[in-house]
VMD Tcl script that builds the backbone (N, CA, C; Angstrom):
set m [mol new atoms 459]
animate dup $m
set s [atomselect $m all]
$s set {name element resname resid chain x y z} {
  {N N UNK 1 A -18.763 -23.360 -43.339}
  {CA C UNK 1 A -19.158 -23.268 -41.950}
  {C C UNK 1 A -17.964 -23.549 -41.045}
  {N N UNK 2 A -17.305 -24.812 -41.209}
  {CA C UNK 2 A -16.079 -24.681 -40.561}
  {C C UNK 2 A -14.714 -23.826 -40.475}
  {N N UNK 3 A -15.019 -23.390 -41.721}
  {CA C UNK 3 A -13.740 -22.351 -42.135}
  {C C UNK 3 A -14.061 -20.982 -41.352}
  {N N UNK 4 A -15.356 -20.337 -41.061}
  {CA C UNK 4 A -15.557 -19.638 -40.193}
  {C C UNK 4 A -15.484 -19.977 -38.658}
  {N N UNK 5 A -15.598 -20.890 -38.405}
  {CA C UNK 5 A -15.416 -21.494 -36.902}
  {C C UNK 5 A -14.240 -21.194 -36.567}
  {N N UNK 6 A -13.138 -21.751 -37.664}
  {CA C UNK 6 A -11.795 -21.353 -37.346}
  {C C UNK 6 A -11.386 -19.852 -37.642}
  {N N UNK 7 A -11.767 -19.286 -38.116}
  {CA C UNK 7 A -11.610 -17.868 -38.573}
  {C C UNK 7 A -12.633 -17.025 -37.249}
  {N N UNK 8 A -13.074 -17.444 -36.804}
  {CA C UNK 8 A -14.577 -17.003 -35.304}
  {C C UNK 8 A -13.090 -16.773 -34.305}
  {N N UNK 9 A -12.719 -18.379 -34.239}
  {CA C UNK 9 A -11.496 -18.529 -32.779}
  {C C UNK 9 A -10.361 -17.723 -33.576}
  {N N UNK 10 A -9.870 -17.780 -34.686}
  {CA C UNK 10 A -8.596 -16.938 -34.184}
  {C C UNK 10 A -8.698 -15.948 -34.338}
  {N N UNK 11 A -10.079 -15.139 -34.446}
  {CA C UNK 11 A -9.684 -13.710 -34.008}
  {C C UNK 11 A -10.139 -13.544 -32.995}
  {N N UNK 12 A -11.203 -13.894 -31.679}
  {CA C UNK 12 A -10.917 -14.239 -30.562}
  {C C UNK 12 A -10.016 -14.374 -29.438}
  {N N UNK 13 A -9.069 -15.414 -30.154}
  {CA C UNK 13 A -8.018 -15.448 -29.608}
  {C C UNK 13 A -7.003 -14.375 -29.698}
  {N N UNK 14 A -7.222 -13.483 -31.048}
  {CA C UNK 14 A -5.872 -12.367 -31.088}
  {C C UNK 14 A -6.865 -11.044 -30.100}
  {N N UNK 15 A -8.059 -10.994 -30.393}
  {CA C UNK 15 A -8.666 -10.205 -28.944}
  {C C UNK 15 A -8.424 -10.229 -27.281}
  {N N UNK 16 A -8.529 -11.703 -27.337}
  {CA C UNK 16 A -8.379 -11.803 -25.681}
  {C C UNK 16 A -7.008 -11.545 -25.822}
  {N N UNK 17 A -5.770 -11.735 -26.660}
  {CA C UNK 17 A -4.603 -11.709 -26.201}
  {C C UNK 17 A -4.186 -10.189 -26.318}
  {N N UNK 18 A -4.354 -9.251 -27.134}
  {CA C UNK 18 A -4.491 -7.661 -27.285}
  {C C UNK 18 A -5.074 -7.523 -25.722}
  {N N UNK 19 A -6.336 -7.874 -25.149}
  {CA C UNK 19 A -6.614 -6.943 -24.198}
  {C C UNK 19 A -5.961 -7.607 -22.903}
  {N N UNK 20 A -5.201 -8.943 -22.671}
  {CA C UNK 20 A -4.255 -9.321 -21.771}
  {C C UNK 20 A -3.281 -8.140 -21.900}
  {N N UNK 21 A -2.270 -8.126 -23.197}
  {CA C UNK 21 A -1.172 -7.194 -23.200}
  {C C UNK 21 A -1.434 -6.047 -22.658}
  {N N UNK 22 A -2.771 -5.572 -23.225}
  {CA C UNK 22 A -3.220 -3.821 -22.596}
  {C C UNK 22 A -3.077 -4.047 -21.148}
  {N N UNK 23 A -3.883 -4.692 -20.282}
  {CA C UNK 23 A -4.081 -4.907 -19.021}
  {C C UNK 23 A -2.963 -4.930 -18.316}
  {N N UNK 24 A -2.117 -5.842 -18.893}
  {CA C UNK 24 A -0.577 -5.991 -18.508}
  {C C UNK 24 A 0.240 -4.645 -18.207}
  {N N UNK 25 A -0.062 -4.107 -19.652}
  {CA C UNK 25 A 0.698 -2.926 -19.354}
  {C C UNK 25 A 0.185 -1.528 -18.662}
  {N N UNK 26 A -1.422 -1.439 -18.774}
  {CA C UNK 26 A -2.110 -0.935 -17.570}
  {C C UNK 26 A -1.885 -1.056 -15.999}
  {N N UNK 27 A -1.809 -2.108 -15.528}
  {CA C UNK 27 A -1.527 -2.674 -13.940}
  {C C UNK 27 A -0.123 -2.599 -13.926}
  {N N UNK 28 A 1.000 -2.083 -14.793}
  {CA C UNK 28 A 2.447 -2.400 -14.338}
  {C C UNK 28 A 2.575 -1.053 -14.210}
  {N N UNK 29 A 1.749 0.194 -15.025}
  {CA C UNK 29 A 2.189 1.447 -15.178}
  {C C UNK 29 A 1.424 1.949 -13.832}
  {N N UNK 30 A 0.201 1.312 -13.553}
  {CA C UNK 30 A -0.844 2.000 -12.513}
  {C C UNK 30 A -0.277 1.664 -11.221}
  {N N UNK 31 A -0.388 2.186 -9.917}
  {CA C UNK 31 A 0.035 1.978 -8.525}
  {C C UNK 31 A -1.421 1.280 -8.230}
  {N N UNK 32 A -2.584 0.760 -8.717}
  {CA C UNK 32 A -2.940 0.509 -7.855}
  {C C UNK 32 A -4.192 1.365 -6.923}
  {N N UNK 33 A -3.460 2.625 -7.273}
  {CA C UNK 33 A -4.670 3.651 -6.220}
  {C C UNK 33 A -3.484 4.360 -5.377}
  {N N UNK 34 A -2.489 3.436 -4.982}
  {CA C UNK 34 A -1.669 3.567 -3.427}
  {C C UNK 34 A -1.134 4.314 -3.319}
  {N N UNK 35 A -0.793 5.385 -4.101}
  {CA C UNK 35 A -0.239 6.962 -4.162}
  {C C UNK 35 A -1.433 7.643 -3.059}
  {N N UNK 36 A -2.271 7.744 -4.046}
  {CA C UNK 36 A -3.451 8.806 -3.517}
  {C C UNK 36 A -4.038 8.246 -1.918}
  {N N UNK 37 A -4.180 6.811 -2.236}
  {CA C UNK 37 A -4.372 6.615 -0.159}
  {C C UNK 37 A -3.088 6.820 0.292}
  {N N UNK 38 A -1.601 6.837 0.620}
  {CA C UNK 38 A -1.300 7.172 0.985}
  {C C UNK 38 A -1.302 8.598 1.265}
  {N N UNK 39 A -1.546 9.508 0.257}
  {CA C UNK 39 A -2.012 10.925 0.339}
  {C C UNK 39 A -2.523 11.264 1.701}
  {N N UNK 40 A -3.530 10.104 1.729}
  {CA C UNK 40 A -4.535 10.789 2.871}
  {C C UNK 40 A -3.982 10.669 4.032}
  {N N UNK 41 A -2.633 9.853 4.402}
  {CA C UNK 41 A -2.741 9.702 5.884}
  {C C UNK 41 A -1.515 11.180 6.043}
  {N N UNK 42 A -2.220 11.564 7.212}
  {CA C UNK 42 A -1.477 12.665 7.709}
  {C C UNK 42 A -0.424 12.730 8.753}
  {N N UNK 43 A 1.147 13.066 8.191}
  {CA C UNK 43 A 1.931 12.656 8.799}
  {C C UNK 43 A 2.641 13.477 9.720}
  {N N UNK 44 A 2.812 13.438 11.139}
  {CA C UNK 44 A 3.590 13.761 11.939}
  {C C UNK 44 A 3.774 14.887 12.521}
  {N N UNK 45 A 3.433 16.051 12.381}
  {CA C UNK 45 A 4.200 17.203 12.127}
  {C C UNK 45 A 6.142 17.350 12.717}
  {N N UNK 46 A 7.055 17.770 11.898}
  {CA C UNK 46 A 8.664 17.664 12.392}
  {C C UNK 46 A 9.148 16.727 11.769}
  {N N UNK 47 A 8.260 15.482 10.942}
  {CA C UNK 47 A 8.658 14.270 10.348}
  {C C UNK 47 A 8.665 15.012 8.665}
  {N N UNK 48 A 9.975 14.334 7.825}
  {CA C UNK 48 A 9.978 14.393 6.587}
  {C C UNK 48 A 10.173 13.129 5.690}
  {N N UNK 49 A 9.883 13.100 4.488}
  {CA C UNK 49 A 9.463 11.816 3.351}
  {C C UNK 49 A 11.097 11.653 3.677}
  {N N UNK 50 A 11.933 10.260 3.585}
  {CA C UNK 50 A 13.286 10.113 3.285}
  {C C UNK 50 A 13.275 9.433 2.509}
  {N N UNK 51 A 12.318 8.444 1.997}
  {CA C UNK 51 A 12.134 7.585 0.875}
  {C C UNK 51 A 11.003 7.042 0.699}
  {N N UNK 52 A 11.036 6.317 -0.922}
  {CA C UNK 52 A 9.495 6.023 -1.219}
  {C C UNK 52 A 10.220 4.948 -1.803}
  {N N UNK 53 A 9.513 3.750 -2.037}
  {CA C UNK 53 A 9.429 2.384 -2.734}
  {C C UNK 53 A 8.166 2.190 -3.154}
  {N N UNK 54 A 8.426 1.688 -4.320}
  {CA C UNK 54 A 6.821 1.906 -5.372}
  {C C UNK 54 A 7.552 0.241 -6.257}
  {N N UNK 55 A 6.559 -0.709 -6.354}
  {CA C UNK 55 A 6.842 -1.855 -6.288}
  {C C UNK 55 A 5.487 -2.041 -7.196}
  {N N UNK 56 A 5.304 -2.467 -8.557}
  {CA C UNK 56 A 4.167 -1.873 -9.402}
  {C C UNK 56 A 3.764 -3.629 -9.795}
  {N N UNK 57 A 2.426 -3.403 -10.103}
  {CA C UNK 57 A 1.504 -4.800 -10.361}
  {C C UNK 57 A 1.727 -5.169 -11.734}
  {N N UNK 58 A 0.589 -6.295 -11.252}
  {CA C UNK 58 A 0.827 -7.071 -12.919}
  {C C UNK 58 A -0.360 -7.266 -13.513}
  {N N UNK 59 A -0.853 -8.118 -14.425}
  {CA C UNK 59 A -2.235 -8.387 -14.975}
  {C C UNK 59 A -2.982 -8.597 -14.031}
  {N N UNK 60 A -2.444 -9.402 -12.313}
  {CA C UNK 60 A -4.304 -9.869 -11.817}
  {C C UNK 60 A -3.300 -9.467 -10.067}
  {N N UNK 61 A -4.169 -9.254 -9.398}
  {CA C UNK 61 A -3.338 -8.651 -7.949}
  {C C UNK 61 A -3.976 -9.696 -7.058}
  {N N UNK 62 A -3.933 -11.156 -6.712}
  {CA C UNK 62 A -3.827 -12.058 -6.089}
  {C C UNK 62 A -3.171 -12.038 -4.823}
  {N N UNK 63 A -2.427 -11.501 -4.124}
  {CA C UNK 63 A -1.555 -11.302 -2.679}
  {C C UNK 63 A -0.117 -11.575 -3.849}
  {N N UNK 64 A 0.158 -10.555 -2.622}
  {CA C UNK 64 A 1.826 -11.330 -2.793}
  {C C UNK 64 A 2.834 -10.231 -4.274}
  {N N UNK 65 A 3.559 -10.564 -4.344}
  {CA C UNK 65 A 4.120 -9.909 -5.359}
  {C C UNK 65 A 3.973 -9.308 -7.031}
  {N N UNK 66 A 2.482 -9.789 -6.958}
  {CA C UNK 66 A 2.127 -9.813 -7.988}
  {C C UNK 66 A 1.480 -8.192 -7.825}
  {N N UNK 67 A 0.613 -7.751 -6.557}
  {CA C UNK 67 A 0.293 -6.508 -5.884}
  {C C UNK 67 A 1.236 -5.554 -6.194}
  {N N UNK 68 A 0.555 -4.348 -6.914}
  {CA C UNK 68 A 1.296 -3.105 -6.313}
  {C C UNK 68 A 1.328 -2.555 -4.975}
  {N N UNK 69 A 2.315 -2.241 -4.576}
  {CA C UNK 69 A 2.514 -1.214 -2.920}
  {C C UNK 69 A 3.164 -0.214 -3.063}
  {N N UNK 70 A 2.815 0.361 -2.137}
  {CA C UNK 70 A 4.106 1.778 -1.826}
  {C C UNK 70 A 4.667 1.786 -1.039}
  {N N UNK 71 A 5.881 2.544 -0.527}
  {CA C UNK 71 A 6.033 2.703 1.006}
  {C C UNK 71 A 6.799 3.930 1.233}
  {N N UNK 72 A 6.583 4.399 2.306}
  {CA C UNK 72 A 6.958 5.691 2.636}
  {C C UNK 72 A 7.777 5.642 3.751}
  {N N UNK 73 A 8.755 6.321 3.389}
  {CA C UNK 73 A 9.604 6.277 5.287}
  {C C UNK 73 A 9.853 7.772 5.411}
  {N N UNK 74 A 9.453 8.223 6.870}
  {CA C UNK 74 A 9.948 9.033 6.928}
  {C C UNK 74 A 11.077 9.464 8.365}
  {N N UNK 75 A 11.917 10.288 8.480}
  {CA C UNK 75 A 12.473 10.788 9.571}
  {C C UNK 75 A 12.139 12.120 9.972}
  {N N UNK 76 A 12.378 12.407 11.588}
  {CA C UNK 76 A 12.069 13.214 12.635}
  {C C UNK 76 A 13.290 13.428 12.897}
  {N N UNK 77 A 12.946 14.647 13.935}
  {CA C UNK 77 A 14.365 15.414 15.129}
  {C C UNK 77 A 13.881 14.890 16.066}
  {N N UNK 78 A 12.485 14.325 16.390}
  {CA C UNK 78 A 13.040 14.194 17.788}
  {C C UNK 78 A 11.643 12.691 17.906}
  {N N UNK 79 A 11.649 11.710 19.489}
  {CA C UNK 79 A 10.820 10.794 18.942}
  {C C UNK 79 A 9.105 11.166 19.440}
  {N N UNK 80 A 8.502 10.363 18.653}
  {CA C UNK 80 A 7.112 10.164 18.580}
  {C C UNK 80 A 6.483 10.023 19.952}
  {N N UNK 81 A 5.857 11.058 20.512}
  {CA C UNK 81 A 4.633 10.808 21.768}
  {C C UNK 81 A 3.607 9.968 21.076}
  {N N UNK 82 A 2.660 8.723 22.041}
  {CA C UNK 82 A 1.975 8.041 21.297}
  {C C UNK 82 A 0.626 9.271 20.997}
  {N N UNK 83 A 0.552 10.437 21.774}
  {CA C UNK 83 A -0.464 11.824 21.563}
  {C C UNK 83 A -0.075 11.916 20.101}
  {N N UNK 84 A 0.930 12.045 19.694}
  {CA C UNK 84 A 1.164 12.902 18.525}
  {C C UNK 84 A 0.838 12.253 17.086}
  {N N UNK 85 A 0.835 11.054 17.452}
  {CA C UNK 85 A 0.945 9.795 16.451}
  {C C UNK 85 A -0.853 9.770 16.377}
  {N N UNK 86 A -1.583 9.679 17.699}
  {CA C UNK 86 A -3.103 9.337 17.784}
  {C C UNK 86 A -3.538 10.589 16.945}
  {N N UNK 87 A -2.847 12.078 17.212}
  {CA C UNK 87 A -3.617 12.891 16.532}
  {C C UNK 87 A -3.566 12.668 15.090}
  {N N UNK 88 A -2.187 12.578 14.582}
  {CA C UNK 88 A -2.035 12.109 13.102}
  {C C UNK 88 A -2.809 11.550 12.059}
  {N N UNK 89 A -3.267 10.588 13.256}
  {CA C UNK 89 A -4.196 9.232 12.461}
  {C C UNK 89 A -5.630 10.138 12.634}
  {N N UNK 90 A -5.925 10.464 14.001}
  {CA C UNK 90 A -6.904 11.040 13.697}
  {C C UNK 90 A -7.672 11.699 12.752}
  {N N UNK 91 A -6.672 12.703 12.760}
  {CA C UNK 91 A -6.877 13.943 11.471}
  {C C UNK 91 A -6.664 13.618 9.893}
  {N N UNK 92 A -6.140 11.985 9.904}
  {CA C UNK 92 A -5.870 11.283 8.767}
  {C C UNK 92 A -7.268 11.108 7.925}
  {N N UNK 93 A -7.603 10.936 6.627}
  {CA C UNK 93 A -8.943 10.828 5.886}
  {C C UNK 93 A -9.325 9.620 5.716}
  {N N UNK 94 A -8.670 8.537 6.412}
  {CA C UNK 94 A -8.358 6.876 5.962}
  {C C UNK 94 A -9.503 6.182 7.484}
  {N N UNK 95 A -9.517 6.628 8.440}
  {CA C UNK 95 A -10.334 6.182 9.233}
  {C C UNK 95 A -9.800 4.945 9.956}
  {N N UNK 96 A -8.628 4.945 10.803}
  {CA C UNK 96 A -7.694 4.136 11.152}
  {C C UNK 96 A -8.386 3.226 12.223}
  {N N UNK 97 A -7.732 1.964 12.367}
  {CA C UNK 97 A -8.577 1.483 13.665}
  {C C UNK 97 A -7.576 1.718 14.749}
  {N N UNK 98 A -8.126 1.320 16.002}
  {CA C UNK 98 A -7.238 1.679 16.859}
  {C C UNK 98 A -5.794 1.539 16.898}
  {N N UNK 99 A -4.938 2.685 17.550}
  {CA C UNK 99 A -3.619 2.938 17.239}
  {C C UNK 99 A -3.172 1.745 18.475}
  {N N UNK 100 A -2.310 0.915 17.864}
  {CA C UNK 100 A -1.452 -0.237 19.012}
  {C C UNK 100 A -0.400 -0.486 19.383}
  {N N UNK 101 A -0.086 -0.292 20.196}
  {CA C UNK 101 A 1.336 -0.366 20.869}
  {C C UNK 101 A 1.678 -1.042 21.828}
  {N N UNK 102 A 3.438 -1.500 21.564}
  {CA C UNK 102 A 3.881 -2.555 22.692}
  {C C UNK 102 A 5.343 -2.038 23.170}
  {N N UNK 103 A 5.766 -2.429 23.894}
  {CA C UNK 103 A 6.299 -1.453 24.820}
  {C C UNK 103 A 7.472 -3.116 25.105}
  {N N UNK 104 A 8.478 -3.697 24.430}
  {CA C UNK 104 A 8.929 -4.914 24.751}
  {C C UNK 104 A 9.984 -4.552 26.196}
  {N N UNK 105 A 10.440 -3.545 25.651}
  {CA C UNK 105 A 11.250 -2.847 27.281}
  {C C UNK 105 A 11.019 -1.699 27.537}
  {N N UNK 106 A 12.043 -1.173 28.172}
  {CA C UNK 106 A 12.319 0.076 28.578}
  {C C UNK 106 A 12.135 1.149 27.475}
  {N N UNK 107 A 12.910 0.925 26.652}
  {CA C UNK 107 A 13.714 1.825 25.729}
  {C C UNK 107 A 12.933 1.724 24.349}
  {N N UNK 108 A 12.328 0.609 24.032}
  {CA C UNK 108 A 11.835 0.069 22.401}
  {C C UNK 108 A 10.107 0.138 22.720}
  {N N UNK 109 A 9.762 1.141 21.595}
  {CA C UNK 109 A 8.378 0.962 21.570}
  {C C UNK 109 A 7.969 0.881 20.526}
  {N N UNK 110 A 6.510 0.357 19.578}
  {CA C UNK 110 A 6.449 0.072 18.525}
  {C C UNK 110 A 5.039 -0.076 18.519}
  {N N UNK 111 A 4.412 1.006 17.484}
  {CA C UNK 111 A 3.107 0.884 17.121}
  {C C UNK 111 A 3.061 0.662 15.895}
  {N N UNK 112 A 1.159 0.487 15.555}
  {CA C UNK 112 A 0.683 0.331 14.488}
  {C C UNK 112 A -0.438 0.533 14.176}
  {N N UNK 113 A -1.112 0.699 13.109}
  {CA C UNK 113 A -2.520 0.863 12.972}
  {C C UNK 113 A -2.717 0.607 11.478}
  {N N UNK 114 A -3.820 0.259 11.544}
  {CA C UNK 114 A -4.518 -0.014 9.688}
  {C C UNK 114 A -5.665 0.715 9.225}
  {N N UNK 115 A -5.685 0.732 8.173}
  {CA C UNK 115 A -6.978 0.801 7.521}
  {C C UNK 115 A -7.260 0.948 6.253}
  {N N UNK 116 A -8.994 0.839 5.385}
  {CA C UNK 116 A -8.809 0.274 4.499}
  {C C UNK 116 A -9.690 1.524 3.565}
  {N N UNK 117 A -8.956 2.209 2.442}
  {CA C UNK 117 A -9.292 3.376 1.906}
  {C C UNK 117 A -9.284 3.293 1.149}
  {N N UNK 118 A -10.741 2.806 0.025}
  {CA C UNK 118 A -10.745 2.773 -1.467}
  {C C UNK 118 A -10.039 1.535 -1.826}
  {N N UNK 119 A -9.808 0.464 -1.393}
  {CA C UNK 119 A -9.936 -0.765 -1.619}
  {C C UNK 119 A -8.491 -0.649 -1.796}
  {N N UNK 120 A -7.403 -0.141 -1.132}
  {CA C UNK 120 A -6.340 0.349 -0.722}
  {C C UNK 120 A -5.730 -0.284 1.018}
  {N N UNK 121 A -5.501 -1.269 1.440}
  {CA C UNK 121 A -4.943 -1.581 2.792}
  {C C UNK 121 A -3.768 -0.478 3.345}
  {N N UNK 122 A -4.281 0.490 4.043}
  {CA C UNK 122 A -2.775 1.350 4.296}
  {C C UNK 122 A -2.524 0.823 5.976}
  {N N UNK 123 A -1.107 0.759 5.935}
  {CA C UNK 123 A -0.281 0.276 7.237}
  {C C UNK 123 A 0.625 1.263 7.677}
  {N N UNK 124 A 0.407 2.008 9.015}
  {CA C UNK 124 A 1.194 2.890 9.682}
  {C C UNK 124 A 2.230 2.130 10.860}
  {N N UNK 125 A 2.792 2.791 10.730}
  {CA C UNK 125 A 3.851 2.087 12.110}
  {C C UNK 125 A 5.127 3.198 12.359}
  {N N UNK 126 A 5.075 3.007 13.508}
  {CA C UNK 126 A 6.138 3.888 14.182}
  {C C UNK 126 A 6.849 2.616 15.369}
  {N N UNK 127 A 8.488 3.232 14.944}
  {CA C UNK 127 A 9.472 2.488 16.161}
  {C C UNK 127 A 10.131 3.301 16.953}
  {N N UNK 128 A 10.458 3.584 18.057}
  {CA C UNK 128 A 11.123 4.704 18.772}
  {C C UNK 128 A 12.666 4.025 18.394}
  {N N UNK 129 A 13.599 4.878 19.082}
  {CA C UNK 129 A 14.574 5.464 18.525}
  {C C UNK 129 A 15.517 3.840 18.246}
  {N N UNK 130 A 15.442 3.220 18.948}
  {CA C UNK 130 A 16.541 1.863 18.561}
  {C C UNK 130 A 16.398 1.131 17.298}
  {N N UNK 131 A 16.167 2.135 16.340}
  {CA C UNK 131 A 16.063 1.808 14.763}
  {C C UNK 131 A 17.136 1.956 14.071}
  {N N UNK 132 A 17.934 2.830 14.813}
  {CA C UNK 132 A 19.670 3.728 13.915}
  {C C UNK 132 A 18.813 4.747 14.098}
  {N N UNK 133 A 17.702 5.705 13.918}
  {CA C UNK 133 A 17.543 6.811 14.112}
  {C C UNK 133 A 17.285 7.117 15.270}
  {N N UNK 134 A 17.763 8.713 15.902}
  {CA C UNK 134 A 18.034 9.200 16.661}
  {C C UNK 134 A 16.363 9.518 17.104}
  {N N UNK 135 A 15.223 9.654 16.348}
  {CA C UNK 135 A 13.949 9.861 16.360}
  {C C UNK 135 A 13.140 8.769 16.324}
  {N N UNK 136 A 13.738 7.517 15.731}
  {CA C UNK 136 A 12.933 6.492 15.585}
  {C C UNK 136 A 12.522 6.565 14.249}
  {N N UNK 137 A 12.165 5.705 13.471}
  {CA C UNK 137 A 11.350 5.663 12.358}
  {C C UNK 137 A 9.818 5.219 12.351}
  {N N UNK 138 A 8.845 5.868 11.358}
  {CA C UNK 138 A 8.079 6.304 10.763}
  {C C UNK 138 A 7.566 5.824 9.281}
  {N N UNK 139 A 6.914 4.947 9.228}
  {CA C UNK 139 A 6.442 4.235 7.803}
  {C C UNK 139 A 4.615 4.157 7.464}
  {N N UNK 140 A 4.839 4.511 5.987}
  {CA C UNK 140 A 3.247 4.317 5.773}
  {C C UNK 140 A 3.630 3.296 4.596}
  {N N UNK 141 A 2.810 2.173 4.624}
  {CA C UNK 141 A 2.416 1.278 3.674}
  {C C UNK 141 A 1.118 1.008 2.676}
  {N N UNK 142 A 1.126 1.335 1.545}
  {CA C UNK 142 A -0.270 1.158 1.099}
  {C C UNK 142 A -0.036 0.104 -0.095}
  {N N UNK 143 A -1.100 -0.907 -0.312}
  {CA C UNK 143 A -1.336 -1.671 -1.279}
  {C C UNK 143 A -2.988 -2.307 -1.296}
  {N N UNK 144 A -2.842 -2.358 -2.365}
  {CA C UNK 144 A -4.628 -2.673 -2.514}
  {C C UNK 144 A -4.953 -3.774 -2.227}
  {N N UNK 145 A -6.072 -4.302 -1.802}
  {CA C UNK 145 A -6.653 -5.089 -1.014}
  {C C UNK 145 A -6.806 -6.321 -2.138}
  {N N UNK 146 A -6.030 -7.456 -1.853}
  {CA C UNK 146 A -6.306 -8.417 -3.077}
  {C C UNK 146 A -7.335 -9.148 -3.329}
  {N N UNK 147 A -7.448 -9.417 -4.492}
  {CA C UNK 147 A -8.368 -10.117 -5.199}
  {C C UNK 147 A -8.617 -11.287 -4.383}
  {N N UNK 148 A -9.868 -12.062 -3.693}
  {CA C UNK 148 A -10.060 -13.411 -3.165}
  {C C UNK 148 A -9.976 -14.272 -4.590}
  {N N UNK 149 A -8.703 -15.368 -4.267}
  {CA C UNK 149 A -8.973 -16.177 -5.346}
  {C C UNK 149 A -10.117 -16.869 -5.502}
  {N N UNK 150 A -11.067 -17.325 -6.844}
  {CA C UNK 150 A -11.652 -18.114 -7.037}
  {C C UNK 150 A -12.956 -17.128 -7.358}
  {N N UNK 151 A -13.161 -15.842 -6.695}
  {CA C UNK 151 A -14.611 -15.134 -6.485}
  {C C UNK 151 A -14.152 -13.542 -7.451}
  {N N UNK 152 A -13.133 -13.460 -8.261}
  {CA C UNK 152 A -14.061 -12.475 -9.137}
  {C C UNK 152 A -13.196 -11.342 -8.613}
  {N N UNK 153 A -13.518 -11.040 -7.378}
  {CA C UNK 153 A -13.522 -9.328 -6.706}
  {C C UNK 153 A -12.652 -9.545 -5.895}
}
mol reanalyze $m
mol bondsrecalc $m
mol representation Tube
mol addrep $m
């Protein structure tokens, strides 16, 4: 009876540790989702991708670095009307909340907007031109909405 008790736990234990490793290497290979919501937001028209950062998870997505994200930058010829940006989001499949903007001077303006697509947090933002670009830059952020510690989901 005892010799099975111990023979019960260590194969148990070589189970839970097989499906840690799988998981592990599941969540490091997977984005997350954050490809495909980023998909949905619709960008700019005149604006192109200049780079992507893909920053990949681990066994449990808690906040913080442990999360997969993406990020997208893109550049323009010329800068962003806040019209052009509202239609964007509009016509976007993500269902943005209101588009926000601050205006610190003259010259520097800087919006943003969120929303939450398939358990995916995507973050838009636009800066007019006092970025180094002549158009301003253009970013979409997506990462999945983390796990509340302590509750499971």
């Amino acid at each position: 009876m005892r010799m099975s008790v111990v023979v019960a736990g260590a194969m148990g234990l070589r189970v839970v540790t097989a499906a840690a490793t799988i998981s592990s290497w599941w969540a490091f290979r997977n984005d997350g989702g954050t490809s495909a919501a980023a998909d949905a937001v619709r960008i700019p028209s005149g604006w192109t991708l200049s780079e992507t950062r893909v920053s990949r998870g681990q066994l449990f997505c808690f906040d913080g670095p442990r999360c997969p994200s993406l990020q997208r930058n893109y550049v323009g010829d010329s800068p962003l009307r806040w019209t052009q940006l509202q239609q964007a989001l509009d016509s976007s499949d993500a269902g943005f909340s209101k588009l926000r903007c601050s205006q610190p001077s003259a010259t520097v303006s800087s919006c943003s907007a969120s929303a939450i697509l398939e358990g995916v947090r995507l973050t838009v933002s636009y800066a007019a031109p006092d970025t180094g670009s002549p158009a301003g830059s253009f970013s979409v952020i997506a990462s999945p909405v983390p796990i509340a510690r302590g509750t499971g989901r």
